[in-house]
Every structure is written in structure tokens, then in C-alpha cells.
C-alpha positions in Angstrom: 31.1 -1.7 -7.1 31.6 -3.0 -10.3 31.8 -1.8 -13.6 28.8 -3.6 -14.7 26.7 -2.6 -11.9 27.9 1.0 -12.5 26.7 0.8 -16.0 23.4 -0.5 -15.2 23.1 2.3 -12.6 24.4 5.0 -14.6 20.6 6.5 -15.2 19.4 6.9 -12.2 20.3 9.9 -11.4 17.9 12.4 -8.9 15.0 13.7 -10.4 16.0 17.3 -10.0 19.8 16.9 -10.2 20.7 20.6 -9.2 23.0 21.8 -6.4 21.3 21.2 -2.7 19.4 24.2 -1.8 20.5 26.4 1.5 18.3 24.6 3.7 19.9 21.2 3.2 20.1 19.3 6.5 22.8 19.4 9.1 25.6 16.8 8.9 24.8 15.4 12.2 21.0 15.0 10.6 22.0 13.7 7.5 20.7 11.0 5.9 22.6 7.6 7.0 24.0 8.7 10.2 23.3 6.7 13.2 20.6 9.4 15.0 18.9 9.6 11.5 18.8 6.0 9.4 18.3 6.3 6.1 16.1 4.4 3.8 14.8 3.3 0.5 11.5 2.7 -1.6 10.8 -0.2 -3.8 7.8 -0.1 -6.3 5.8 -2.6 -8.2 4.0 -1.3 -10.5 1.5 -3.4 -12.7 -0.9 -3.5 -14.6 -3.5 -4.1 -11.8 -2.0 -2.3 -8.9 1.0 -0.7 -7.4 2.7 -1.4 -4.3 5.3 0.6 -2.5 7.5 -0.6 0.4 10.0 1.1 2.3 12.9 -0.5 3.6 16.4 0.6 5.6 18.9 1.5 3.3 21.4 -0.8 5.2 19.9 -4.1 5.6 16.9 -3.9 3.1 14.5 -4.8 6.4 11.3 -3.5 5.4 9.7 -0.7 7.0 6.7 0.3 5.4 4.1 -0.8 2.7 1.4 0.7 0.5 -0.8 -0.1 -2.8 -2.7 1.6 -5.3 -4.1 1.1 -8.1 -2.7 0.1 -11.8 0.7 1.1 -12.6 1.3 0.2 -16.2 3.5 2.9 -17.9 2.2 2.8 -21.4 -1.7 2.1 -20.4 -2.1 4.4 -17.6 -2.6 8.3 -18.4 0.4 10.0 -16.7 -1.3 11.7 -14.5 -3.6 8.7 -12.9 -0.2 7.1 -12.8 1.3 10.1 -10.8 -1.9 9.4 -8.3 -1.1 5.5 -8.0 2.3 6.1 -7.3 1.9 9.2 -4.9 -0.8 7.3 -3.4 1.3 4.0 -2.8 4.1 5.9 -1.1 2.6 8.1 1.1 1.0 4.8 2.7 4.4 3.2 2.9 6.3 6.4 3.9 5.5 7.9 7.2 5.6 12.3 6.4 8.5 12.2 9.5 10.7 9.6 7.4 10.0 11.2 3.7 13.5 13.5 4.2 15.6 10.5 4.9 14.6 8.7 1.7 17.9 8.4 0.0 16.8 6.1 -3.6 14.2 4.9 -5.2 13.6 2.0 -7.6 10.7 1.4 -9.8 10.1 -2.0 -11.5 7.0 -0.9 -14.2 5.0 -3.0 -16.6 5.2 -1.4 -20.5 8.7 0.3 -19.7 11.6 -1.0 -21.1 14.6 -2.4 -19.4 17.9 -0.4 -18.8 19.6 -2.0 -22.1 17.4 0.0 -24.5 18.2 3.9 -22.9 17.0 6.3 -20.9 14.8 7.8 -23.7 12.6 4.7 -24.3 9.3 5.6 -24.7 7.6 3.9 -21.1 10.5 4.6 -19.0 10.5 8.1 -20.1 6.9 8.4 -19.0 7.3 5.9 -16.2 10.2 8.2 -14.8 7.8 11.6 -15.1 5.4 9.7 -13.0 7.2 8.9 -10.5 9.1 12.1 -10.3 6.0 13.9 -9.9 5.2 11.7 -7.5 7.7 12.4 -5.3 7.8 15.9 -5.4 4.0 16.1 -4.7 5.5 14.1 -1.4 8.4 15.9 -0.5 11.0 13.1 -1.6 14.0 14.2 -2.9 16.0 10.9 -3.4 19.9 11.1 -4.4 18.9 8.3 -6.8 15.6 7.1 -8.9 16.0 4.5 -11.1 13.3 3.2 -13.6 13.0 -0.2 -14.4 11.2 -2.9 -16.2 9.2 -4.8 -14.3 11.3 -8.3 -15.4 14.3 -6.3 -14.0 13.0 -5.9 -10.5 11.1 -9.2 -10.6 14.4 -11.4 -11.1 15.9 -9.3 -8.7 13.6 -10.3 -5.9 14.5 -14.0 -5.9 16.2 -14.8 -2.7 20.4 -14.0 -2.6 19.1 -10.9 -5.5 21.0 -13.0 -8.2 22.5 -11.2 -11.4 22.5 -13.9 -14.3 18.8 -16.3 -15.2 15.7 -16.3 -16.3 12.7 -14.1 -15.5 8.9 -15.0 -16.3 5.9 -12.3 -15.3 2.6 -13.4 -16.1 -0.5 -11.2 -14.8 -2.5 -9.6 -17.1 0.7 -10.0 -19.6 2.7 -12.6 -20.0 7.0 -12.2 -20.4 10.2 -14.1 -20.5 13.3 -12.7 -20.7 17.5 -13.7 -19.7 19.0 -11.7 -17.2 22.9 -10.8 -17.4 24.1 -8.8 -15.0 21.0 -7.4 -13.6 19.9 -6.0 -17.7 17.8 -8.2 -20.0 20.1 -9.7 -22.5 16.9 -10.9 -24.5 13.0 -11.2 -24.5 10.0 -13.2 -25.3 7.0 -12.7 -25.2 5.3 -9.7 -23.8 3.8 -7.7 -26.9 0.7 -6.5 -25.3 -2.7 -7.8 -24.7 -3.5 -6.7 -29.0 -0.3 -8.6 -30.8 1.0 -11.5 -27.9 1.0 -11.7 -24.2 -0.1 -15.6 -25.1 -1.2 -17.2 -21.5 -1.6 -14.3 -19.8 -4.8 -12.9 -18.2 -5.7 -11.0 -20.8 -5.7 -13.9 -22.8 -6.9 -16.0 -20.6 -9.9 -14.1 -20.0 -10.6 -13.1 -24.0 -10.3 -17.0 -24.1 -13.4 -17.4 -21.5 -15.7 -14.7 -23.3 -14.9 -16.1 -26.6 -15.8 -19.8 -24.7 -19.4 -18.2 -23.8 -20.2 -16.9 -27.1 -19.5 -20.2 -28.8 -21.5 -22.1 -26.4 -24.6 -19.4 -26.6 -24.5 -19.9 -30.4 -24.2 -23.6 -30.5 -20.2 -23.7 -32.2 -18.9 -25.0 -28.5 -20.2 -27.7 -25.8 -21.8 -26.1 -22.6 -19.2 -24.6 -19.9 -20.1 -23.2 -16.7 -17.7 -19.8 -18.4 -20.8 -18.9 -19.7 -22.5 -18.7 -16.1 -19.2 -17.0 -14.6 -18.9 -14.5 -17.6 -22.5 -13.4 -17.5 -22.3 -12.4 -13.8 -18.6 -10.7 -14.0 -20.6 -8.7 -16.6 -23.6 -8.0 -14.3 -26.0 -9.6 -17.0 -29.6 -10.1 -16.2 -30.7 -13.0 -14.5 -33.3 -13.4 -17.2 -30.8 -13.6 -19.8 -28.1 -16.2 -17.7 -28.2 -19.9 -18.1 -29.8 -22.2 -15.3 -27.5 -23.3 -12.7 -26.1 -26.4 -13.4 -25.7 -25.6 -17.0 -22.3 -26.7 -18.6 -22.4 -29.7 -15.5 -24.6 -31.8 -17.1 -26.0 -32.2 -20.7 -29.4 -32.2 -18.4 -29.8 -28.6 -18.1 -31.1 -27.4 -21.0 -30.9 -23.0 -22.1 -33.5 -22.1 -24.5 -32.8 -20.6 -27.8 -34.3 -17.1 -26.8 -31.9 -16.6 -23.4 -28.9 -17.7 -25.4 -29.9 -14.8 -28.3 -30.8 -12.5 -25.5 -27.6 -13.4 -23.6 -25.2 -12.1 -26.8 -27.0 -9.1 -27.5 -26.5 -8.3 -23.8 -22.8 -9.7 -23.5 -21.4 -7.9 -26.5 -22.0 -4.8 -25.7 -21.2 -4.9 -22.3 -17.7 -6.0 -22.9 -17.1 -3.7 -25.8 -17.9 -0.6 -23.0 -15.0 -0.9 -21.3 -11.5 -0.9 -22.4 -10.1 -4.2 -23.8 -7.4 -5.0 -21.0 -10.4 -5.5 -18.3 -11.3 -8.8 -20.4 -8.3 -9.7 -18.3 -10.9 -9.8 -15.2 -11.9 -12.2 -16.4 -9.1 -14.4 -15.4 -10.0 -15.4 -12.1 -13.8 -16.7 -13.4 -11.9 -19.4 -15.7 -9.4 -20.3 -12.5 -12.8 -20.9 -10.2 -14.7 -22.9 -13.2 -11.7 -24.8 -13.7 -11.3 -26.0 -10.1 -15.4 -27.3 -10.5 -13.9 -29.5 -13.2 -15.0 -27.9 -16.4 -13.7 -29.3 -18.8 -13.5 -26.1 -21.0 -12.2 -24.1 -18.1 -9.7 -26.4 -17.4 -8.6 -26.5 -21.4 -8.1 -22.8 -20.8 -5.5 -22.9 -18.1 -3.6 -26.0 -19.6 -3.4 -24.4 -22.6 -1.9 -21.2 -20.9 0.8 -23.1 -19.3 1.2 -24.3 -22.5 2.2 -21.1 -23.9 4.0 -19.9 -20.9 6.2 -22.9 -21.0 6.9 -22.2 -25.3 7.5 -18.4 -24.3 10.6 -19.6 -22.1 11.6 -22.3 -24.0 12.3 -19.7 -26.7 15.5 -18.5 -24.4 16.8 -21.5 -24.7 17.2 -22.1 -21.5 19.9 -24.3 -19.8 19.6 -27.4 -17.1 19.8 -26.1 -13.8 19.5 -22.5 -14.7 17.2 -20.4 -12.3 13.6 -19.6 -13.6 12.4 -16.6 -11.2 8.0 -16.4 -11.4 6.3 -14.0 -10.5 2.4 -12.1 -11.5 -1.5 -13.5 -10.6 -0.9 -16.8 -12.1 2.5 -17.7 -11.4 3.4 -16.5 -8.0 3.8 -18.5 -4.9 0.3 -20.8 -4.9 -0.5 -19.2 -8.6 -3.1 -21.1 -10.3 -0.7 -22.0 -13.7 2.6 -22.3 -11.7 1.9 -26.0 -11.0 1.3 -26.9 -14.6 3.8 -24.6 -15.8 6.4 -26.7 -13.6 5.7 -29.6 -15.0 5.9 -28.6 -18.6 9.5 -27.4 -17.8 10.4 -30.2 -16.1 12.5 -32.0 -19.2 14.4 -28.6 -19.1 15.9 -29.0 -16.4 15.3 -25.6 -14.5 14.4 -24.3 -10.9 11.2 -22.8 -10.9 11.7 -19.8 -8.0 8.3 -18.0 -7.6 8.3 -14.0 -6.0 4.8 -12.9 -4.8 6.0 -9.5 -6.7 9.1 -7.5 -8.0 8.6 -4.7 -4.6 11.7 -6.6 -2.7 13.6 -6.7 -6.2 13.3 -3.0 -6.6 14.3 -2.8 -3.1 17.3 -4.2 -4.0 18.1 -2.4 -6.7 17.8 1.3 -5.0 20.1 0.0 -2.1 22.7 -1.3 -4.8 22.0 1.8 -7.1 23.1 4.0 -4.0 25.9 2.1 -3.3 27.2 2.3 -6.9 26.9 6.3 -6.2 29.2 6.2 -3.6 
């Protein structure tokens, strides 16, 4: 193994790294010998679920799957985390197969990637949250290594390649160059209050802040308003007729668009600002009916998306792996977003997540250990 691999290994140690305890299995029932195959766990975890997957530690085939629920290192509470993550593996990992677990990798949304340390702030809490995980589950792996999620996303392109270009866009959006297997550099990806431009979050905050200017008389009529009010569970009283935003023929009297704001505000300010993000999928249906403002919306994304690689200065030919809700395979913006990087000259790869990169990374993390 090289030295490069090696470096990017070198902190993923076990989580409890002390001497084997007395009852430590037999050598002929030791992980990795032929009567007992050993194996590995990949994790995606995002910022709207988790999934898990256990595959053989010799030819990555996988084994086993699982998902839970948001896995966001710096958004999630630690403990909640510790549930996702427990709850994600034990689906994927049968109780008879949790002692033959030999590494684990972790590709996580809000921790940073291996070139900033071990103590960066959403690895550290990313890595207690696993950890706990595990022992809750009675997996001590030789190896668990923390990742970002851009990490274990550019590893899952096909052939696991060591040198490109990553994009993630879910609920965040983020670029970054890849050299051997560690982000050289980023774009993008400040979080849904300072950047994240074209992601869900933004693409949703862009479809409420569509509805209020059309319920106010600042915008034209969208159908967003229609889709927002009943994501929001508004009263019917209160929602547009159907067919508003259509036609200029449907008219929505002055009193339901005052009565629809003083609903909608305060139902979006009770719940925490990342769920505007739900939104995401309302503007994705609208824009497929042909609204017009819908559709502005998603171009507009791609837009953005397109600017955040371009600042990586990217090179003809050079690979572009794609992953999250909007960009993975049959993603809503990764048609628009390929033709906006067209004159760049790159191949446009898209993963449906990071799980099979993470994958990859635990099998080469334990065969940097040996």
C-alpha cells in the first residue's frame, strides 16, 4: 500500500484501541479465514437519512443494507445520531455476522475531510457517534474511519478513482478536487444560513419566498403557492383555487391571500430552518406542470451548481462524480447541470449515494493496516 493511502488511513484507528481481551476468538475462527469470511460496513450519512451496507471484506460484494434517519454530524444531537447510525447497522448487519466485522467507514455530511485532522470539530462528533454506535451493537472493528461525505461520494464512482472532482447536492450543495482520495480544495458547502446556493435548502427557501410574493402581489401567480400551502398542511380555506398560477383566469381574493400569510409564516417559522429543504420536491413537481416560476427555480439551481464547480477550475476530460436528491442518477437538476458544463469539457458520473464509496474505503483502510 502506498504511502499516500497510508497517510490518508493513518486515523482510523479502532474505536477502543486497547489490547484484545482473553476472550478473543480462536485462530481457526478468526475473522478472514475461510470457515469465517470477514466483512465490512459502509455508511452514508446525510442530512436526510442514513444508510448502512455491509459488504465482504474481499470482493466488496454487498451483503446487507439498512437506513435511518438524518445523519448530519453538526445538525443532528449526538445522541439521535448514535440512534440513526445504530439503527442503520443493525438492519444491514445480521447479530451472527456483527463479530466478523473487521472496518468500518463513514462518509458524513458537516464533518470535514481527512486533510483538516482528526480533531475537526464534525468528525470528532461524527466519530463518537459512530463509536457508540457500535458498541451498543457489539462491533468491534480493527478500523473506523470518519469521513466527509465528498470523500466517500467520489470514491463510489465505478474503478473507486483517487484524483477528480466531487459534487453532493441534497439538502446542501458541495464541490470539491480530490487528490489521492483527500480534498485538495472546496467550494461551496457553507450551510443552509451562509451558502449551500442550489441546494434543497435553497431551493426550497426559494419556493416559500415564491409564495409569499405572489400572496402579496410583488410576484406573478405560481402553482408554488398551491404546493407550499399543502406541504404546510394549511387550511383549505386559506389555499388558492385549483388552477391558480395556470391561468391568469383563476382569480384568489385579497382576504385568502392575507389569511394564507398569516397562516404560512408561522407555520414555517415552527420548525427548524433546514426542513424548508422539504420543500424541494414541491418545486421539482410544479416545474414538471410547466410553471414557469418553478421551472426558474431549478434552472437557476443548476446554475449555481454549475458556478460552484467551475470555481475548481476544472480541466477537459476530468471526471465530475454526482451524487445527493437532485443530482444522482435520474436527479431532477443533473440534466441541466450537464449541459451547463458542457463547454468544460468534463464527464458527468452520477452515484445514487457515497454507501459503495465508504465501502471502499474500509476495505482499502484495512488493507493499509496490514
Amino acid at each position: 500500500m502506498n504511502s499516500d493511502l497510508n497517510q490518508a488511513f493513518a486515523d482510523s484507528p479502532a474505536c477502543d484501541a486497547s489490547p484484545a481481551a482473553d476472550d478473543s476468538p480462536a485462530a481457526d475462527e478468526s475473522p478472514g479465514t475461510a470457515a469465517s469470511p470477514a466483512y465490512v460496513v459502509g455508511l452514508d450519512a446525510g442530512g436526510t437519512r442514513t444508510r448502512a451496507v455491509l459488504a465482504d471484506l474481499g470482493d466488496g460484494r454487498t451483503r446487507g443494507e439498512g437506513t435511518a434517519g438524518p445523519g448530519n454530524a453538526l445538525t443532528v444531537p449526538g445522541p439521535v445520531l448514535a440512534d440513526h447510525l445504530a439503527e442503520a447497522v443493525a438492519q444491514a448487519v445480521p447479530e451472527e455476522l456483527r463479530g466478523r466485522v473487521v472496518a468500518v467507514a463513514g462518509g458524513f455530511a458537516g464533518a470535514g475531510h481527512q486533510a483538516q485532522g482528526a480533531d475537526e470539530p464534525g468528525r470528532l462528533r461524527a466519530r463518537a457517534a459512530l463509536c457508540a454506535a457500535l458498541a451498543r451493537l457489539g462491533i468491534d472493528a480493527t478500523t473506523v474511519g470518519v469521513h466527509s461525505d465528498i470523500e466517500t461520494t467520489f470514491a463510489a464512482a465505478p474503478g473507486h478513482p483517487a484524483d477528480g472532482l466531487v459534487l453532493v447536492a441534497g439538502t446542501g450543495a458541495v464541490a470539491a478536487r480530490i487528490a489521492g482520495r483527500v480534498p485538495a480544495a472546496t467550494s461551496g458547502g457553507d450551510g443552509w444560513l451562509l451558502g449551500d446556493d442550489g441546494g434543497g435548502f435553497w431551493i426550497g427557501r426559494a419556493a416559500v419566498r415564491a409564495a409569499l410574493r405572489a400572496a402579496d402581489g410583488r410576484s406573478v401567480p405560481t402553482a408554488l403557492v398551491l404546493a407550499v400551502g399543502q406541504d404546510l398542511g394549511l387550511p383549505a380555506q386559506v389555499l388558492p383555487p385549483e388552477g391558480y398560477g395556470a391561468t391568469d383566469a383563476v382569480p384568489w381574493s385579497a382576504e385568502r391571500r392575507t389569511a394564507y400569510r398569516a397562516h404560512l409564516l408561522p407555520a414555517v417559522m415552527d420548525r427548524s430552518p433546514v426542513r424548508l429543504a422539504d420543500h424541494a420536491p414541491g418545486v421539482v413537481r410544479t416545474a414538471e406542470e410547466k410553471d414557469v416560476v418553478a421551472v426558474q427555480i431549478l434552472q437557476e439551481a443548476a446554475r449555481r451548481l454549475a458556478e460552484t464547480v467551475a470555481a475548481l477550475a476544472p480541466h477537459p476530460g476530468e471526471p465530475l462524480v454526482a451524487t445527493g436528491g437532485l443530482l444522482a442518477p435520474n436527479g431532477p437538476l443533473l440534466p441541466p447541470l450537464t449541459e451547463r458544463l458542457a463547454p468544460l469539457g468534463l464527464t458527468v458520473t452520477p452515484v445514487s449515494d457515497g454507501s459503495p464509496g465508504a465501502v471502499a474505503l474500509a476495505r482499502l483502510a484495512h488493507a493499509a493496516r496490514d
